[in-house]
N, C-alpha and C positions, 0 to 999 in steps of 0.2 A: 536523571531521566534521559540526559541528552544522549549519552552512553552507552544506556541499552536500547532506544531508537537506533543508534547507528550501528549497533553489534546485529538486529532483525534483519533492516535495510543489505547489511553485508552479505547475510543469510539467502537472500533471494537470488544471490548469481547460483546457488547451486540448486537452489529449491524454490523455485516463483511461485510454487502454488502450495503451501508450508498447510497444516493441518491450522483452522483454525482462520483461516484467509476464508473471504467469500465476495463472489463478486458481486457488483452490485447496479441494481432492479434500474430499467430506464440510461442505461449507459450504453457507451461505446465499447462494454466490454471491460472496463477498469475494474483493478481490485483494491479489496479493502483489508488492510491489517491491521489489528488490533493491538496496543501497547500502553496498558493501565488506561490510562484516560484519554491518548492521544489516539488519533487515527492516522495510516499511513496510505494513501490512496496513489495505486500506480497501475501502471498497463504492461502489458506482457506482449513482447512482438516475437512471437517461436520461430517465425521463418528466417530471423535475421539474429536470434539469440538474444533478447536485448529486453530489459527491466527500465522502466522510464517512473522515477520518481513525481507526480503530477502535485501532490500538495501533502505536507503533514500539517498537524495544529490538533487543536484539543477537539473533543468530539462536539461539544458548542457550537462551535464556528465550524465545522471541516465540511458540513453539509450544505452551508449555506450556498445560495448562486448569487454570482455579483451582477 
C-alpha cells in the first residue's frame, strides 16, 4: 500500500487535480484523494507551482480534528 500512496502522491506534480480528486466542504481549499482505504489530503498553491502533502491515514481517522 505504502507504494502505491507514494506512486499517486508522485502523480500530483504533473496533475494536482487528477480525475477522481475532490475538494473538500468547509476548508481552506484542500483536496482530497482517494487510495483504497487511505485518504490523501493536500493543498494546491498554482501561483507558486507547489502541492503540499497536509495528512495521509485511513479514512477512520483522516477526518477527524484534534
Amino acid at each position: 500500500m505504502q507504494r502505491r500512496i507514494l506512486k499517486k502522491i508522485g502523480k500530483l506534480a504533473g496533475e494536482p487535480r487528477p480525475p477522481g480528486s475532490k475538494q473538500l466542504e468547509g476548508g481552506g481549499g484542500e483536496m482530497r484523494l482517494r487510495i483504497g482505504a487511505y485518504r490523501v489530503i493536500y493543498a494546491v498553491a498554482d501561483e507558486v507551482l507547489r502541492v503540499l502533502v497536509l495528512k495521509i491515514g485511513p479514512r477512520k481517522d483522516i477526518y477527524r480534528r484534534r
